[in-house]
Backbone as a ProteinNet text record, in pm:
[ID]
protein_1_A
[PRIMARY]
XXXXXXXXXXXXXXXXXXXXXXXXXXXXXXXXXXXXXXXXXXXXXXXXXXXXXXXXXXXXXXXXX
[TERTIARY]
11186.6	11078.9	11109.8	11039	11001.4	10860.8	10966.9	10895.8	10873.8	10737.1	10706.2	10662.7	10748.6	10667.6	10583.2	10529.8	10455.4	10358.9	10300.7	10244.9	10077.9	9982.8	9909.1	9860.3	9783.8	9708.8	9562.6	9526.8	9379.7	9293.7	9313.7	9216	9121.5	8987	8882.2	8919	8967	9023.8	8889.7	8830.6	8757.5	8813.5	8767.6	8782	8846.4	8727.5	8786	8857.6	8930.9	9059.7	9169.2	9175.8	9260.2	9278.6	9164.7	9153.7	9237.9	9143.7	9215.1	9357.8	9409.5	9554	9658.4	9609.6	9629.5	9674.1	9571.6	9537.9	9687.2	9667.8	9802.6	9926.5	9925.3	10089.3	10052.9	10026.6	10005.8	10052	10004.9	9995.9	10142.6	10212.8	10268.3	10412.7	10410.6	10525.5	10565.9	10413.1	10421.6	10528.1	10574	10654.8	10786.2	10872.4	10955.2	10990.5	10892.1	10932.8	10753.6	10810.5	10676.1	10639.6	10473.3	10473	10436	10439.3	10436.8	10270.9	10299.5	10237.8	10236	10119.7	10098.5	10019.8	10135.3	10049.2	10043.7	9903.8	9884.5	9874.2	9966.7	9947.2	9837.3	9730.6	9603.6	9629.1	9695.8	9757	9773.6	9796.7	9862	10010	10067	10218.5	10210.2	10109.7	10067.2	10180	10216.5	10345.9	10252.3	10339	10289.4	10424.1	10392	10493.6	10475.7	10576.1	10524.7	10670.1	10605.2	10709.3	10707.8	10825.3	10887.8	10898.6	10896	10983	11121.5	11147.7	11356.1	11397.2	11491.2	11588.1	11591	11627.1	11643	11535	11382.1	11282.5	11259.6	11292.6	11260.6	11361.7	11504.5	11571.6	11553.4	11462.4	11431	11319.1	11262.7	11156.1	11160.1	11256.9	11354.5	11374.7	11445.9	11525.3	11402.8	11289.6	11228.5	11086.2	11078.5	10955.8	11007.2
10112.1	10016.2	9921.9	9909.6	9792.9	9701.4	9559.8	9450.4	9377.4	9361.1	9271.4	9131.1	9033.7	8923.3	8859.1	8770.1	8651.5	8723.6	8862.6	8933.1	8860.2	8777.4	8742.1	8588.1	8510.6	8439.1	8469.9	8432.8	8452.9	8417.5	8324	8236.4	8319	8350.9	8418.8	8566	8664.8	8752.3	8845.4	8927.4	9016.7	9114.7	9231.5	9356.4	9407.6	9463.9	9528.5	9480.3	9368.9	9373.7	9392.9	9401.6	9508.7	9650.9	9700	9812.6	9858.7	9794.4	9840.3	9784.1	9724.1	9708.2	9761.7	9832.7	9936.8	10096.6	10100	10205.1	10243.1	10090.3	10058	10114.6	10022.4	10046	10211.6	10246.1	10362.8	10490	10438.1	10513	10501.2	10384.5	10339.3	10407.9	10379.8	10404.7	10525.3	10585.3	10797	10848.2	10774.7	10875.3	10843.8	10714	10742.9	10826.8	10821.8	10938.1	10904	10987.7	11008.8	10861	10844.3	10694	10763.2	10658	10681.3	10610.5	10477.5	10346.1	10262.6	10194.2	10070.5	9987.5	9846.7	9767.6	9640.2	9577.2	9468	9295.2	9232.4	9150.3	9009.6	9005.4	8917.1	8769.2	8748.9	8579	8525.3	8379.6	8298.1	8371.6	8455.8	8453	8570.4	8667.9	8806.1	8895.7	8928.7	9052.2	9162.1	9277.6	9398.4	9473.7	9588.1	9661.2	9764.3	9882.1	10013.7	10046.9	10182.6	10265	10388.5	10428.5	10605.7	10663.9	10772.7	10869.4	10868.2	10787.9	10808.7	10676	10637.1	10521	10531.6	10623.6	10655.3	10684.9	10660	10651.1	10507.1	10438.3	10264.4	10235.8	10277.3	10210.9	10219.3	10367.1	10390.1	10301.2	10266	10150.2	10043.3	9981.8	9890.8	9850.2	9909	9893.1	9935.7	10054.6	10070	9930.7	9884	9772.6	9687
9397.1	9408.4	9524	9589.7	9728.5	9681.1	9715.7	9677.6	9824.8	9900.6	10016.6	9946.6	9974.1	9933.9	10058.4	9999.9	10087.6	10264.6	10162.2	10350.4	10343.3	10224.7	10242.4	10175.6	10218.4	10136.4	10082	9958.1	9908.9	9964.4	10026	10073.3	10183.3	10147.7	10240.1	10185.6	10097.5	10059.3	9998.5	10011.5	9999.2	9927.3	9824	9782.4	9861.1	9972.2	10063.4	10171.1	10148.6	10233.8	10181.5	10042.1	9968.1	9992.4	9969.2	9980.9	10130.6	10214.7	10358.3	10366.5	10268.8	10296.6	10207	10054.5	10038.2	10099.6	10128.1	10257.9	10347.8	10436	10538	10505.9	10399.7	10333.1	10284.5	10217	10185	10343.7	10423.1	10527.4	10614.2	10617	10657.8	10607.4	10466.2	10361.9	10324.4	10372.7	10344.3	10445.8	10557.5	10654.5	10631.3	10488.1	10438.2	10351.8	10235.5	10136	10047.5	9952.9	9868.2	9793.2	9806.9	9728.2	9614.7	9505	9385.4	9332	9321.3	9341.7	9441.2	9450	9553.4	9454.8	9449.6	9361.6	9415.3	9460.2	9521.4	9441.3	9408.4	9336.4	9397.9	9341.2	9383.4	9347.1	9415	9393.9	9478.5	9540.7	9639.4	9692.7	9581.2	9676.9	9727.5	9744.4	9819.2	9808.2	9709	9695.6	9673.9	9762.9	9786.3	9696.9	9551.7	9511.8	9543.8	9572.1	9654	9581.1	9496	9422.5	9507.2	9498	9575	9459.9	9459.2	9404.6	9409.7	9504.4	9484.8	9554.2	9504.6	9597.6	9708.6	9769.1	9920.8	9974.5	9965.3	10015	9996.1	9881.9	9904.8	10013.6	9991.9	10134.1	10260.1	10280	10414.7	10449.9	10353.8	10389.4	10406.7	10325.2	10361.3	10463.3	10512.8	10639.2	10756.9	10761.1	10842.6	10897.4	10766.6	10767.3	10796.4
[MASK]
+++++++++++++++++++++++++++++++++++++++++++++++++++++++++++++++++

C-alpha cells in the first residue's frame, strides 16, 4: 500500500476532478506493478491510497513518484 498525502485541497473540487485524477494515478502507477485499488480520500487533507499487488510494486512507486 502507497499512501500520497496532502496532493489536493477541496476547495472548488468537482466529481470529475476525481475521476480525472483517479485516472492519473491509475495510469501513472500501472508502469510499476499491478494496481489493485485507488482510493481517493474526499477531505481537506487530499490523501491518495493506491494498493499493488505486491510490496515491491508499492516501493517502486515509492521511490519512482
Amino acid at each position: 500500500m502507497l499512501v500520497i498525502y496532502d496532493m489536493f485541497n477541496m476547495q472548488g473540487k468537482t466529481p470529475a476532478f476525481f475521476d480525472g485524477l483517479k485516472n492519473e494515478f491509475l495510469d501513472k502507477c500501472s508502469s510499476y506493478g499491478s494496481v489493485e485499488t485507488i482510493f481517493i480520500e474526499r477531505s481537506d487533507q487530499g490523501n491518495i491510497w493506491v494498493k499493488f499487488d505486491s510490496a515491491d510494486s508499492a516501493n517502486k512507486a515509492k521511490e519512482g513518484l
